[in-house]
N, C-alpha and C positions, 0 to 999 in steps of 0.2 A: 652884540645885542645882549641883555640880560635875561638872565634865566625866566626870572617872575617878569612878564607884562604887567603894566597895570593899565586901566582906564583912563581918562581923559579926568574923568574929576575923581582921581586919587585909589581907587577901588582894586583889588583884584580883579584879574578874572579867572574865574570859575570853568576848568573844563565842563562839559554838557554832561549831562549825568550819563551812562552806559545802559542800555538795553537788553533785557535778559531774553533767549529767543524765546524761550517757552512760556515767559510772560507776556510778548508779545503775539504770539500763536494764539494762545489763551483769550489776550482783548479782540483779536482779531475773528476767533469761535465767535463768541460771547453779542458781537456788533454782526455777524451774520446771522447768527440765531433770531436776534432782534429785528431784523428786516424780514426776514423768513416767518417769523410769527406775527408781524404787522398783515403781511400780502395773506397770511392764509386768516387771518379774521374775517378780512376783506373780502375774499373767496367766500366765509360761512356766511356773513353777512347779505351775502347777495341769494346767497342760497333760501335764507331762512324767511329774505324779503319776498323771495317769491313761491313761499306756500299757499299765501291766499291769493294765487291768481286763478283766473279761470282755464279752463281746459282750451279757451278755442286762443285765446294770448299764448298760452304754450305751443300749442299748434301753429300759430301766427309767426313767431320767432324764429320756430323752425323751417318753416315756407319760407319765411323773409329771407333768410343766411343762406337756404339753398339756391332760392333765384337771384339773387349775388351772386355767388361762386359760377354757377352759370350763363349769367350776362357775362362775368368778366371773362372766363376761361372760355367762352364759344362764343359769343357774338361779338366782344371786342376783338377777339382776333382775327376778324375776318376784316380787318382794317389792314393789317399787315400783308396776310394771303389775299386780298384783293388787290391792294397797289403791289405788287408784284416783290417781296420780301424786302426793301432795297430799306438802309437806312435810312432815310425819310420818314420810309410807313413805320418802322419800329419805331422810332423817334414820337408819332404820334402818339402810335399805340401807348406809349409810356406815359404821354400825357394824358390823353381820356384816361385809361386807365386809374390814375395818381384823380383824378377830378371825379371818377365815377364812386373810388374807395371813400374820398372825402363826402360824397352827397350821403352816398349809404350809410356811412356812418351814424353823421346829424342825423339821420330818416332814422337809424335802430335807436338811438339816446331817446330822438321824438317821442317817438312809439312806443320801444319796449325797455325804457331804463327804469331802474327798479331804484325806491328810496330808502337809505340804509342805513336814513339818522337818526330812524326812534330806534333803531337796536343797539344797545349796549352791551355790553358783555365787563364792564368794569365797574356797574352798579352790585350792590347785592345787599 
């Protein structure tokens, strides 16, 4: 076989260029950085949308997420402790559960999502 390959239509080839590692660390920084300060805009942005809410919608959010957490961790599991622990009842329990997460959900967006397209932060 020869030393140089060449291509089908006549060409060299080119080994692939080399990788430097700390130029690579570097783009690697640089593209996390970037995701990191997208999510925390994100974060102010939601913050900043809800300074003009009212007192009893803050209060309302926080009722709403607590009797969540308490349907699910106490009254869904009394589906499991009632049928007698057996994989069946957990088997349910995993579906209501997965079904009750999805309803509350839509129900919090409904209710308490907050609009976070007139904020800008790349205007000036």
């Amino acid at each position: 076989m020869a030393e140089k390959e060449s291509d089908t239509d006549g060409t060299e080839a080119t080994p692939p260029p080399m990788h430097d590692k700390k130029e690579e660390a570097e783009a690697a920084f640089w593209r996390l950085k970037k995701a990191s300060d997208k999510s925390r805009e994100e974060r102010v942005k939601r913050v900043l949308a809800q300074e003009g809410e009212g007192l009893l919608t803050t209060l309302g959010r926080v009722v709403y997420i607590s009797a969540c957490i308490v349907f699910d961790g106490v009254v869904l599991l009394q589906v499991p402790a009632g049928m007698g622990r057996t994989l069946a009842a957990w088997s349910l329990y995993v579906v209501l559960l997965v079904v009750a997460i999805k309803l509350q959900h839509d129900l919090y967006e409904k209710w308490f999502d907050v609009d976070i397209s007139p904020i800008d932060f790349d205007r000036q």
